[in-house]
DRENLUMZA-401772 format. One line per field, with one value per residue (C-alpha): x, y, z; residue in three letters. Coordinates in Angstrom, 1 decimal. Layout:
xx = X | ... .
yy = Y | ... .
zz = Z | ... .
res = ALA | ... .
END
This chain:
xx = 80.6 | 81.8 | 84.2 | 85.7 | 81.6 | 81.0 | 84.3 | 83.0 | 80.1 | 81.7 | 81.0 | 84.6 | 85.8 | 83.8 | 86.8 | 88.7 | 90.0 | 89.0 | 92.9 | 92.9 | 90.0 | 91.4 | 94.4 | 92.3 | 90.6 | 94.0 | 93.9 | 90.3 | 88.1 | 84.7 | 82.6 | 78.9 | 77.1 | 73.8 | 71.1 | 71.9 | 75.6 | 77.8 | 81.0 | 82.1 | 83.4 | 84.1 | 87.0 | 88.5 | 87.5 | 88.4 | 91.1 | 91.2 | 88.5 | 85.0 | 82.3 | 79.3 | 78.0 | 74.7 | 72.7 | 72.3 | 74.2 | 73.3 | 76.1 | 75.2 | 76.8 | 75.7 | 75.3 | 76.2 | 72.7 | 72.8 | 70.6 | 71.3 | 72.0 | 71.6 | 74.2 | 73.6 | 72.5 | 75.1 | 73.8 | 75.1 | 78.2 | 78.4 | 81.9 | 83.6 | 86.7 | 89.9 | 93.0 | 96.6 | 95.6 | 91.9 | 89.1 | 85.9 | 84.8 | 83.1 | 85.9 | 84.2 | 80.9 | 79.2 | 77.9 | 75.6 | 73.8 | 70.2 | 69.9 | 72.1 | 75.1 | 77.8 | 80.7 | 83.9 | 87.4 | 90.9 | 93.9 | 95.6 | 98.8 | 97.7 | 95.0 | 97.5 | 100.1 | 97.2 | 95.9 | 99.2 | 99.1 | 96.1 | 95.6 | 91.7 | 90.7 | 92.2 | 90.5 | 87.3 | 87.1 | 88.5 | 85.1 | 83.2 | 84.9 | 83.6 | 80.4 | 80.3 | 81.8 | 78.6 | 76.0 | 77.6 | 77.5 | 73.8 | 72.9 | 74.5 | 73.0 | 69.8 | 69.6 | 70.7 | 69.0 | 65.7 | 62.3 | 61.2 | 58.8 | 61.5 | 64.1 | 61.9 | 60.9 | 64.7 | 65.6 | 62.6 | 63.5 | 66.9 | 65.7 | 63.1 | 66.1 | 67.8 | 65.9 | 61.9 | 59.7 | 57.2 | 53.2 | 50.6 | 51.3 | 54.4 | 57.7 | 57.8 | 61.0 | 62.2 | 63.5 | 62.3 | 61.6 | 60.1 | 58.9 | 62.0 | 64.5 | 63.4 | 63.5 | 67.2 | 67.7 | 66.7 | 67.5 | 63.8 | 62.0 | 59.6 | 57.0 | 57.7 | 58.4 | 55.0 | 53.0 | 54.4 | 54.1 | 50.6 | 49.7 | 51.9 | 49.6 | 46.5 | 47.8 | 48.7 | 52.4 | 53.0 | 52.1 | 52.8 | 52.3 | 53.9 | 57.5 | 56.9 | 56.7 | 55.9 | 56.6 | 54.1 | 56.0 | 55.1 | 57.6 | 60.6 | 60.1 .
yy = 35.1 | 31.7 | 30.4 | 27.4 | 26.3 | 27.0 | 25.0 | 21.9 | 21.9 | 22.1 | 18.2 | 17.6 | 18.8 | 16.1 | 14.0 | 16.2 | 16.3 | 19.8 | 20.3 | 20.0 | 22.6 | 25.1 | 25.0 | 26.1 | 28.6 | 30.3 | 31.0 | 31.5 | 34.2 | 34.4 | 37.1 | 38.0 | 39.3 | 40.8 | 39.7 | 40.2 | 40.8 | 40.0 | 38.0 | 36.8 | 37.5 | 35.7 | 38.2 | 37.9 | 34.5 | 33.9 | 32.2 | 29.5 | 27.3 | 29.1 | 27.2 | 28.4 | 28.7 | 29.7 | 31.7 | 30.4 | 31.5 | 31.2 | 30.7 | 31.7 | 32.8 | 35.4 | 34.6 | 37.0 | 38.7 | 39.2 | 36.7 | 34.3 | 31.2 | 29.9 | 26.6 | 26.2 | 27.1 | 26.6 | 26.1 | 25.6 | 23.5 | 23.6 | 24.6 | 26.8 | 28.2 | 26.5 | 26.0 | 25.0 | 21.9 | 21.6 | 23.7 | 23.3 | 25.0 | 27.6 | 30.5 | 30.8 | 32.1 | 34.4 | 34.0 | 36.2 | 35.9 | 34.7 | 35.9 | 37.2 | 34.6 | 34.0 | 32.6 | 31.1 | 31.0 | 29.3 | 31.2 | 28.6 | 28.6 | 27.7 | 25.1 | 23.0 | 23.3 | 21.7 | 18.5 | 17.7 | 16.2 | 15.2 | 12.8 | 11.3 | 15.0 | 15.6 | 12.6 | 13.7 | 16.9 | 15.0 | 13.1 | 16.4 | 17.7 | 14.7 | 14.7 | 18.5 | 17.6 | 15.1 | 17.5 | 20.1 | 17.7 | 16.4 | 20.0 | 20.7 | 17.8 | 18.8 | 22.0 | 20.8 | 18.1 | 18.1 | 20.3 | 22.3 | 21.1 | 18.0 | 21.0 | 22.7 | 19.4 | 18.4 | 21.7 | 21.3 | 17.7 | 18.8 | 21.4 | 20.0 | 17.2 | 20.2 | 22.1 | 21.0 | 21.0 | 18.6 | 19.9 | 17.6 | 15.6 | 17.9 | 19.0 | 22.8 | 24.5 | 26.9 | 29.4 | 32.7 | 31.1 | 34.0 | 32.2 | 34.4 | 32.6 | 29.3 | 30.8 | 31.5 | 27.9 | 26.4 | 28.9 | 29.8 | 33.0 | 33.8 | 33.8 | 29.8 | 28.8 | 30.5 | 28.6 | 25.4 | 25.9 | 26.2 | 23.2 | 21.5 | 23.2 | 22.4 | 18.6 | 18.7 | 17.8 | 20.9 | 23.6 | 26.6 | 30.4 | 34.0 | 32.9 | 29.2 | 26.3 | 22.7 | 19.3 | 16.5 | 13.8 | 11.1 | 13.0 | 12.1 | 8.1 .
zz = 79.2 | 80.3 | 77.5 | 79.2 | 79.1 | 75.9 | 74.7 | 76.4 | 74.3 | 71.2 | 69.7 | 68.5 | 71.6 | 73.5 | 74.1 | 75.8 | 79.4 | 82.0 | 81.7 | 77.4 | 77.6 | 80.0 | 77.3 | 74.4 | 76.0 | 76.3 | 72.3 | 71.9 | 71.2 | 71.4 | 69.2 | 69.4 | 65.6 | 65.4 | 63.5 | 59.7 | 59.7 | 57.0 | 58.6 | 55.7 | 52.3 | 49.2 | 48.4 | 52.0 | 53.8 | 57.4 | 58.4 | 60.7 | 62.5 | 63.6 | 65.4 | 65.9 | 70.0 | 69.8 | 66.9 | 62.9 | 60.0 | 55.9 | 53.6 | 50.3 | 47.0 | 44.1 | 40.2 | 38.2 | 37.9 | 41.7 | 43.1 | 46.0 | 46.3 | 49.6 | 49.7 | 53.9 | 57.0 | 60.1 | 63.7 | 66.9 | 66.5 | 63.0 | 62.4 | 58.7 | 58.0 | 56.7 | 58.2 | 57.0 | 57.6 | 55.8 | 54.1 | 55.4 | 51.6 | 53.5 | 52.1 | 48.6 | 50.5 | 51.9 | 55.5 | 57.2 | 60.2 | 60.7 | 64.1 | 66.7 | 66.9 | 69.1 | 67.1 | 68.6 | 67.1 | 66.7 | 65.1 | 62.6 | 64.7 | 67.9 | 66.6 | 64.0 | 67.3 | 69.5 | 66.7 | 65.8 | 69.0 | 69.6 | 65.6 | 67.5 | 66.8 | 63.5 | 62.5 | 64.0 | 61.8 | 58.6 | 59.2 | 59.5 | 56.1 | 54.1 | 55.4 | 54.6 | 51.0 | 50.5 | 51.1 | 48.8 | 46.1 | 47.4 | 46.9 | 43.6 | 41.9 | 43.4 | 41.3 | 38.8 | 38.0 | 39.6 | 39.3 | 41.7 | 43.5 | 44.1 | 44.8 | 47.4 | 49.5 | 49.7 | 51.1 | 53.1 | 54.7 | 55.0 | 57.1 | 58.5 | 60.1 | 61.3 | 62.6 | 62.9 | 66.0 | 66.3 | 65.7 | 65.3 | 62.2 | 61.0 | 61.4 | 61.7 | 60.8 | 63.6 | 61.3 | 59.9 | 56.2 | 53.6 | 50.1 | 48.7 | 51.2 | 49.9 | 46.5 | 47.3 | 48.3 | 45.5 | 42.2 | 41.6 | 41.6 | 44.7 | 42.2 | 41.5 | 45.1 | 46.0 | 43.7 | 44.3 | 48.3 | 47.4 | 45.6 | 48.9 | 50.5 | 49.4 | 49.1 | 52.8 | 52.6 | 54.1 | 56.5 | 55.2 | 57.5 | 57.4 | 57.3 | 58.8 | 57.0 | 58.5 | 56.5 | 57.0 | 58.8 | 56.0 | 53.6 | 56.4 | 56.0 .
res = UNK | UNK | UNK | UNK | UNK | UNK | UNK | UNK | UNK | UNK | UNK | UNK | UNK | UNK | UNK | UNK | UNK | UNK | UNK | UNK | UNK | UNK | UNK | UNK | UNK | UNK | UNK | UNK | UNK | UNK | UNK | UNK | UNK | UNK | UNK | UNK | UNK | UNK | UNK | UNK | UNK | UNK | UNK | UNK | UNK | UNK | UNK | UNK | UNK | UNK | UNK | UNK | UNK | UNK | UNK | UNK | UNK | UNK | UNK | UNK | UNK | UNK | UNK | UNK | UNK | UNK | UNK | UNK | UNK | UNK | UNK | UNK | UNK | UNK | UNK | UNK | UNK | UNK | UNK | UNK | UNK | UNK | UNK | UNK | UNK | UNK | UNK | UNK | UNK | UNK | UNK | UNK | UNK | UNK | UNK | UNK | UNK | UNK | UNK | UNK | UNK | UNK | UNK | UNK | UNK | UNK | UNK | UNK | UNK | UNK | UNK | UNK | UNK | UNK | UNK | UNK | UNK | UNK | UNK | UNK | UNK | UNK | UNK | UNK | UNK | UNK | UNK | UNK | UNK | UNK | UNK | UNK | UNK | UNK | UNK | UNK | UNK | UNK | UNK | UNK | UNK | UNK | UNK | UNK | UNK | UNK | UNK | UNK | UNK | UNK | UNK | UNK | UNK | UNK | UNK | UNK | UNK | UNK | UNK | UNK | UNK | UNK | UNK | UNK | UNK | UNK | UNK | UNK | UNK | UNK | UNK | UNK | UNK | UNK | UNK | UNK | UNK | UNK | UNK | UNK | UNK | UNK | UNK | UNK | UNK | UNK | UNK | UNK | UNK | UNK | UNK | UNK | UNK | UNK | UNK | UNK | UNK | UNK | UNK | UNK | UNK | UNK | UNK | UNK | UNK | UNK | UNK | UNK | UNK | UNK | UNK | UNK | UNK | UNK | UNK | UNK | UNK | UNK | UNK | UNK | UNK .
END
């Protein structure tokens, strides 16, 4: 495994000189997690700053009957954790993976050593927490005050920015998305989520397959 190449990909790390990213790969560790893992705990978050290389995580919490809540879905160079410095508000979550994932990491020592000189990159990842901290609070007001057919297609544009693949006249989401994941995204019951995916359906807003879901394009304007 190449880390130095997988450092230079990193998009906060895009500023940085051969010489800047031979000296973090000195401190970092790189660790592979296989489809479904758990790498994350609510009652022991990770410390320091994770990235992820290649792979897709969920983040999601439990209510107090037991059902998830999915809050979001990290892909290549997404980054969680929190440092002495920040808190990416990942540490109150659970994150699993979607798929097999490799997942690099900084130990908090070594990484506030390395931005306290460097105050472009600090910068840089204050941006990435308040941008982070406006989608939380995008997603919060979502359930709470919308129905859920408005629910569903928000978690379905968001994804559909993230991660759709154009076909035809829609977006189609390149992840495996059961009726009782989205359920999970949006605090419904399958049940719900099934029914309105239907009358989506049958209205042709979206395209809707065994775990695959496409959003017609017009819904992204």
């Amino acid at each position: 495994m190449n880390k130095l190449w997988h450092l230079s990909q990193i998009k906060l790390f895009e500023s940085l000189s051969t010489e800047e990213v031979q000296y973090m790969h000195d401190f970092t560790t790189m660790t592979t997690y296989s489809k479904g893992a758990i790498i994350q705990y609510p009652q022991a978050p990770l410390e320091g700053l994770y990235f992820v290389k290649t792979g897709k995580l969920r983040l999601y919490t439990l209510h107090e009957s037991g059902k998830e809540y999915t809050i979001g879905i990290l892909r290549k160079g997404n980054s969680f954790g929190s440092t002495g410095l920040f808190d990416l508000g990942t540490k109150n979550a659970f994150i699993a993976t979607i798929e097999e994932s490799l997942v690099c990491h900084f130990e908090n020592r070594q990484l506030e050593e390395f931005l306290s000189k460097r105050p472009q990159l600090m910068l840089a990842i204050i941006e990435t927490l308040g941008k982070k901290i406006v989608e939380q609070q995008e997603m919060l007001q979502e359930l709470a005050f919308y129905d859920l057919r408005h629910r569903t297609l928000f978690w379905l544009k968001k994804l559909s920015i993230e991660f759709g693949v154009e076909e035809g006249e829609y977006l189609v989401i390149d992840l495996p998305l059961s009726h009782q994941d989205l359920a999970n995204m949006v605090g419904a019951t399958r049940e719900g989520v099934s029914s309105t995916l239907s009358t989506l359906s049958k209205q042709g807003l979206i395209l809707s397959r065994r775990k695959q879901i496409g959003l017609h394009r017009s819904l992204l304007d």
